[in-house]
C-alpha positions in Angstrom: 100.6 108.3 112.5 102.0 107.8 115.9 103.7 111.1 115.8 101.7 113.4 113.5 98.5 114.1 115.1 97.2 114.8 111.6 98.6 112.1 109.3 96.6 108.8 109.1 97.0 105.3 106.9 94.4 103.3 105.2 94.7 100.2 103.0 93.1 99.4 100.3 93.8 96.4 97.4 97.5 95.8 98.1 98.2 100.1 98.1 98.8 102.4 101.7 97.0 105.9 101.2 97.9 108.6 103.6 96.8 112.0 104.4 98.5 114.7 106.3 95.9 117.0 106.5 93.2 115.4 109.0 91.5 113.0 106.4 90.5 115.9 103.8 92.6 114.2 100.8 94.1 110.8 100.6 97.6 110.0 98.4 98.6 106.6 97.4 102.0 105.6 98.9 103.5 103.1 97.6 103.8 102.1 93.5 104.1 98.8 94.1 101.1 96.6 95.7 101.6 94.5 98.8 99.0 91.3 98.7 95.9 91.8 99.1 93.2 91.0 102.3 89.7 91.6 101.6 88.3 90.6 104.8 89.8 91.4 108.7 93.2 92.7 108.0 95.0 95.3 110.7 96.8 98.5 110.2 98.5 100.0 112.9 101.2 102.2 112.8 104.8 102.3 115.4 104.1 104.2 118.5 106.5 107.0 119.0 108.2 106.5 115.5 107.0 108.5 112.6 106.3 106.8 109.1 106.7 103.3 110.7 103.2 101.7 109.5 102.6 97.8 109.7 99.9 95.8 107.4 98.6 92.0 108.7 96.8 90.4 105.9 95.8 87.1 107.0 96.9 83.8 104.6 99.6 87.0 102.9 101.7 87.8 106.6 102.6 90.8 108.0 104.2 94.1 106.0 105.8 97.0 107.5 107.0 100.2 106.2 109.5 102.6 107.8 108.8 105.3 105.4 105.6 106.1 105.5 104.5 103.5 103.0 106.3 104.1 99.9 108.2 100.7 100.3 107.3 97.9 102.2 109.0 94.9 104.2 107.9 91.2 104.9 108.2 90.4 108.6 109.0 86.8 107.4 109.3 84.5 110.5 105.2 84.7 110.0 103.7 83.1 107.5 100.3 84.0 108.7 99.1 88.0 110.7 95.5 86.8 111.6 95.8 90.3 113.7 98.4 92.3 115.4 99.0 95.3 117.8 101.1 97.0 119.4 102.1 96.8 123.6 104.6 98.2 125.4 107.7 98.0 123.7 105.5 95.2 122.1 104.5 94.0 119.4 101.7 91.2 119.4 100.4 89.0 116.7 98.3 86.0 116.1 99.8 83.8 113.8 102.0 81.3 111.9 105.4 80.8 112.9 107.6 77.6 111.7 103.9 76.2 110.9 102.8 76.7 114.3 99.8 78.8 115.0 99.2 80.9 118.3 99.6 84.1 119.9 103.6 85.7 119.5 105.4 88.3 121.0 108.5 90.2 119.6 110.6 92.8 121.5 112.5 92.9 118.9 110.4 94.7 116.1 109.6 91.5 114.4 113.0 89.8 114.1 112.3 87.0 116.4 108.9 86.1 118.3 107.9 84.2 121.3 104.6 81.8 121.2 103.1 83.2 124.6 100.2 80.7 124.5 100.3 77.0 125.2 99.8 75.6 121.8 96.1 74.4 122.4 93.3 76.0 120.2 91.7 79.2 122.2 90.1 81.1 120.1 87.5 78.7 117.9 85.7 81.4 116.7 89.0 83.0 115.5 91.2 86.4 117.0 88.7 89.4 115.7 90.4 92.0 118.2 93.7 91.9 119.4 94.9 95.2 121.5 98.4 95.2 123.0 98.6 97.0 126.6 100.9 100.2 126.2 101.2 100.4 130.1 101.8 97.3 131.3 104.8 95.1 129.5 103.4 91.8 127.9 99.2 92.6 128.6 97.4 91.9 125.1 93.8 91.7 124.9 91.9 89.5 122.6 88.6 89.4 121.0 87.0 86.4 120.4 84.8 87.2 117.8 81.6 85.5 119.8 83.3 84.0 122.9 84.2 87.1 124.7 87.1 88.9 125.4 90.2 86.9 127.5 93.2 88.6 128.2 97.0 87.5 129.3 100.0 88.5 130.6 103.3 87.2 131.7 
């Protein structure tokens, strides 16, 4: 958790655990299950905001929960959350929005996004690492997955 040095997220088959106390023991959040993501999926919780968790899962979107995972939310203006992360007072994600694929930025906590990159295909080898700069506004960093890390800002 962002706030609570001592409460951390995992997710697992469509479920958010938590645990308060360090990792020791692990509670299921929410009773109903989000989709599923197998493979790379991202979960990252709000800086500065405690309880606010958000889940990308590929082909499924991108989920967020305000309270602490019992119920979640889909951000819907993505159809696709390859990854996501979080900048400063950012939120990046590469993704599908309006059937348009590419790297987004919202200021907005998901409500509206911004394609940031020019359209063409950049990543060939797919996004495997995307890290969001939480000191300078509009930085991300992106992992290539083979070709490298690039990086951009406004």
């Amino acid at each position: 958790d962002a706030v609570d040095g001592n409460t951390f997220y995992i997710y697992k088959t469509g479920y958010l655990y938590a645990s308060t106390d360090g990792g020791v023991t692990w509670v299921q959040k929410n009773a109903t299950a989000i989709p599923n993501k197998n493979s790379y999926l991202f979960v990252a919780a709000r800086p500065g905001t405690n309880g606010e968790v958000w889940v990308s899962l590929d082909n499924n979107g991108l989920y967020k929960t305000t309270n602490g995972g019992t119920t979640f939310t889909k951000v819907t203006a993505l159809s696709t959350a390859t990854a996501f992360s979080w900048g400063a007072p950012t939120v990046f994600c590469y993704g599908t929005v309006s059937g348009v694929k590419g790297m987004y930025r919202s200021t907005d906590l998901g409500a509206s996004w911004d394609q940031i990159d020019n359209g063409t295909e950049k990543f060939p080898a797919g996004v495997k690492g995307l890290a969001g700069d939480r000191q300078v506004f509009g930085r991300v960093y992106v992992g290539t997955g083979g070709r490298g890390v690039l990086y951009g800002q406004p």
